[in-house]
BASETI-11321 format. One record per residue (C-alpha): x, y, z. Coordinates in steps of 0.001 Angstrom, whole numbers, plus 500000, padded with zeros to 6 digits. Example, Ala and Ser with C-alpha at 12.3 -4.5 7.8 and 13.67 -1.06 7.14 Angstrom:
2
      X      Y      Z
 512300 495500 507800
 513670 498940 507140
This chain:
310
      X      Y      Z
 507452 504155 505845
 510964 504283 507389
 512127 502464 504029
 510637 504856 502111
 513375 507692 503973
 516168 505193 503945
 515124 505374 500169
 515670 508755 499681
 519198 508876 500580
 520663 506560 497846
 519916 508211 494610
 523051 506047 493176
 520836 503024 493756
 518171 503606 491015
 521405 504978 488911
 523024 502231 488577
 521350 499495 486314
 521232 495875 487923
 520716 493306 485321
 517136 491760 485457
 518770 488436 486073
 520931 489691 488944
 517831 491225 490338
 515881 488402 490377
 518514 486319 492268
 518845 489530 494704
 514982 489226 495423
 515193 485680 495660
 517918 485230 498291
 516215 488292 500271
 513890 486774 502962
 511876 489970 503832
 511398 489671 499619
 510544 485658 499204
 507702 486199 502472
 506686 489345 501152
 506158 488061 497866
 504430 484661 498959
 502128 486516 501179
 501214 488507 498144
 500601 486370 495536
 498096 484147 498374
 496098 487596 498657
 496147 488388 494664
 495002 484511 494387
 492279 484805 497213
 491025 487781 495531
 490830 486697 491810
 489549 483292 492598
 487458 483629 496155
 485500 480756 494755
 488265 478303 494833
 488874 478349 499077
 484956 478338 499708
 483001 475279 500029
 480291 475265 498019
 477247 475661 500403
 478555 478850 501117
 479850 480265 497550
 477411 483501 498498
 478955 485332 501530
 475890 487620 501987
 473364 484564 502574
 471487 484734 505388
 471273 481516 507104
 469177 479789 509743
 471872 479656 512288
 472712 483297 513927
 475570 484091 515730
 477165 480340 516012
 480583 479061 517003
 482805 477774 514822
 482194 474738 513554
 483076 471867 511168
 480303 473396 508402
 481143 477302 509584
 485169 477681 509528
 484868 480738 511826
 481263 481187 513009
 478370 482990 511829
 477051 486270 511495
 474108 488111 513283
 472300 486974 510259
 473748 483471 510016
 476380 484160 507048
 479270 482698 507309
 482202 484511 508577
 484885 482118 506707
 483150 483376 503181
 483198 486972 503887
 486611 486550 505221
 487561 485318 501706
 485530 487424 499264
 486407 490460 501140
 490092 490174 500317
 489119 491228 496772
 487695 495373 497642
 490660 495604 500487
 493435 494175 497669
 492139 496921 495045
 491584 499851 497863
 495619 499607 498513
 496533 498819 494836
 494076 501590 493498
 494894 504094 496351
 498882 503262 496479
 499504 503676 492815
 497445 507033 492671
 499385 508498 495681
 502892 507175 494082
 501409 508529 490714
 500365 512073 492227
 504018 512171 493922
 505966 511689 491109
 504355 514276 489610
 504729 516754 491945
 507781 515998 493577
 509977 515407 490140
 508583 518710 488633
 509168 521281 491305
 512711 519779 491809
 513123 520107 487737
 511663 522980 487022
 512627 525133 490079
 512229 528547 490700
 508537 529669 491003
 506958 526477 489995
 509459 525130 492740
 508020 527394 496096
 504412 526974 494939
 504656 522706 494577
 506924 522636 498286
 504619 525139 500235
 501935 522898 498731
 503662 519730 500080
 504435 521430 502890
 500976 522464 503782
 499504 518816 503510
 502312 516930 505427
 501472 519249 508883
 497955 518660 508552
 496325 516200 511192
 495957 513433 508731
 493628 510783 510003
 490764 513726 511116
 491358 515325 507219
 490357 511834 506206
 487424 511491 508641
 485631 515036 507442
 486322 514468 503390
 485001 510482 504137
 481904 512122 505705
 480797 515043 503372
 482489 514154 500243
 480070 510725 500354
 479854 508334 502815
 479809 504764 501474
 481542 505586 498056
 484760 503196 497388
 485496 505809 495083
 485622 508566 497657
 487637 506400 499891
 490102 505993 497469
 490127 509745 496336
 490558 510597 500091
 493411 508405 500422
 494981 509851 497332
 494897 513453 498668
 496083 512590 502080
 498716 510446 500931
 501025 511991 498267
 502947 514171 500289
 505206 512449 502193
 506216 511005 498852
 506636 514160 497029
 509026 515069 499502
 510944 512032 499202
 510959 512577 495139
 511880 516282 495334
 515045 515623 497641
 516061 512650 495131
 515380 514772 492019
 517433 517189 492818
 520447 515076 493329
 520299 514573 490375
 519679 517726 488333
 522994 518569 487121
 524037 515345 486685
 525865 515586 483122
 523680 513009 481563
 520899 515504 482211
 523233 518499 481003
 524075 516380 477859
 519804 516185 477731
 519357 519811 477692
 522551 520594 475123
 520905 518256 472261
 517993 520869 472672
 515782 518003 474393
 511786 518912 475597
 511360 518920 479532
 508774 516444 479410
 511162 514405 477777
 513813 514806 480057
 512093 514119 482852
 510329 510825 481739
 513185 509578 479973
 516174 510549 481938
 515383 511405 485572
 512408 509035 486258
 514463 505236 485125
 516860 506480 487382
 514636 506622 490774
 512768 503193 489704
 513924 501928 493299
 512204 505172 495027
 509036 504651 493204
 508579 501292 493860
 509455 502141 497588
 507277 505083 497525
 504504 502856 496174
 504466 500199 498542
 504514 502236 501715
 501547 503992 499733
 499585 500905 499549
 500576 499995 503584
 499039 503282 504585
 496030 502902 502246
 495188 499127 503661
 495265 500501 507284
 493541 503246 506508
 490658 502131 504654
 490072 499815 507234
 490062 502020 510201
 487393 504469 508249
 484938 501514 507398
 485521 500053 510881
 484813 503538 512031
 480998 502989 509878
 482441 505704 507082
 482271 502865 504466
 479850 501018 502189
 477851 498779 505121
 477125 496217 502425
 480106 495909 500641
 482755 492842 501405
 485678 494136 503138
 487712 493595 506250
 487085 496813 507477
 483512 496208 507163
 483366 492895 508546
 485311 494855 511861
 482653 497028 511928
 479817 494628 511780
 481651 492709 514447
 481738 495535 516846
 478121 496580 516077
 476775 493147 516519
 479032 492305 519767
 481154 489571 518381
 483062 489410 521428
 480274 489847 523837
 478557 487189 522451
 481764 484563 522272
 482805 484904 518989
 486792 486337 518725
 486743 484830 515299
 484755 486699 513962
 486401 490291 515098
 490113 488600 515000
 490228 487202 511640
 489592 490227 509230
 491766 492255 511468
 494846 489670 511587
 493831 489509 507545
 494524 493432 507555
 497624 492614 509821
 499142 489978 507099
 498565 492561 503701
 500339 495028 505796
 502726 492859 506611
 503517 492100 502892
 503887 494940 501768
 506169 496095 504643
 508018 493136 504081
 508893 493871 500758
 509229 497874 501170
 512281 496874 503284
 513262 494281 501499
 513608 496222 497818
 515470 499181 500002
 517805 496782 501055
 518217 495370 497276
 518813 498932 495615
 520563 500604 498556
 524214 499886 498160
 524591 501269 501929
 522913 498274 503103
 524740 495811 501618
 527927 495871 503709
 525658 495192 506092
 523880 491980 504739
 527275 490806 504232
 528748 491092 507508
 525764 489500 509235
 525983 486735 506439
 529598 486541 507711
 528747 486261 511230
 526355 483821 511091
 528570 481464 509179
């Protein structure tokens, strides 16, 4: 999330317009980007094509099998389950609900602060003090026990809830960062110019101020979907999810309950955690990595170590 901040204090970055192709080359000779990126894409392809890394015999992860609780194994990559399913295939069809949990839940947070962060900066005044105290109030309160009590009587099990959970608890932070950014940029004279043609404010503010805090949003979005990832895990390790439903944080839970490690098998507890690890790690990766693109600070910086090195 520290990228996120680091964010916030270059509104010149999303000002000035890189072109696309000078972009791409940027993200290209950015390592944080190119790992980022590739660990990514292997997630987004594990998730739309499970089918394709699974050997056939084991194509349905929630078969019960003959073989409880067994090492792993030349025909079980990883072991097998209290019920004999193999850990390998829920490893791989899980990455599909934990992929759309911090897609879904990161682009409704980012969505939710735009909104409010953009229009209390823009609009000011009245509609200003309500929007901050309202920020205000939700970045002091305890976060992770907020999530715990909404997971539990809003509907336990419910992807749906889970996601509407992580939504509310995790659009503040970014509404903050948006407000501070936004109004950098109020009286900028391309906005005055805006407001002299006798421009709407809706119009203003989707056409003028939001292309210029691109880098912000994309920022804000993928520390979004980091929270969201650990989170969701940590509530349906915690039993607050779906028991049935593929997912890492399921498979953690299940692990625990059925004494993975107690019984010899650090497979099957390690793997959908270090598979947690890795998405965070992507999107991490490429949080600081699109900071350091669009932050003009930084650059001195990339250059002098580039310098050094040679």
């Amino acid at each position: 999330m520290s990228a996120v901040v680091a964010g916030a204090s270059a509104p010149v970055a999303g000002a000035t317009r890189r072109p696309r192709g000078g972009l791409i080359r940027a993200i290209l000779r950015n390592r944080k980007a190119v790992v980022g990126a590739a660990l990514l894409l292997l997630f987004i392809l594990l998730a739309a094509f499970p089918g394709l890394f699974v050997p056939g015999a084991h194509h349905d992860p929630q078969a019960i099998g003959d073989l409880p609780l067994q090492h792993p194994s030349g025909s079980h990559w990883l072991g097998t389950t209290g019920l004999g399913q193999d850990v390998y295939a829920q490893l791989i069809y899980s990455t599909r609900e934990s992929l759309v949990i911090a897609v879904v839940a990161g682009l409704g947070a980012t969505i939710l602060s735009v909104i409010i962060g953009v229009s209390a900066a823009y609009l000011g005044g009245f509609a200003d003090d309500g929007l901050s105290m309202l920020t205000d109030i939700f970045l002091v309160l305890p976060t992770f026990p907020l999530i715990i009590v909404l997971a539990t009587y809003a509907g336990k099990g419910n992807l749906t809830v889970i996601i509407i959970v992580l939504v509310l608890t995790g659009w503040s932070y970014g509404a903050r960062q948006m407000r501070a950014q936004a109004l950098s940029l109020r009286n900028r004279d391309f906005l005055e110019s805006a407001r002299v043609r006798g421009e709407r404010r809706s119009y203003i503010i989707v056409v003028e101020v939001l292309p210029t805090m691109i880098s912000l949003i994309v920022a804000n979005f993928l520390g979004a979907a980091l929270y969201s990832v650990l989170t969701a895990a940590g509530l349906q390790f915690l039993g607050l999810g779906d028991p049935n439903s593929l997912s890492w944080g399921t498979m953690l839970y299940w692990a625990q309950n059925q004494g993975a490690l107690v019984n010899g098998l650090p497979a099957w507890a390690l793997s959908p955690g270090l598979a947690v690890a890795l998405l965070g790690v992507s999107f991490a990766l490429l949080n600081y990595a699109f900071d350091e693109i669009s932050n003009p600070a930084l650059r001195p910086v990339r250059r002098r170590r580039a310098r050094s090195a040679s």
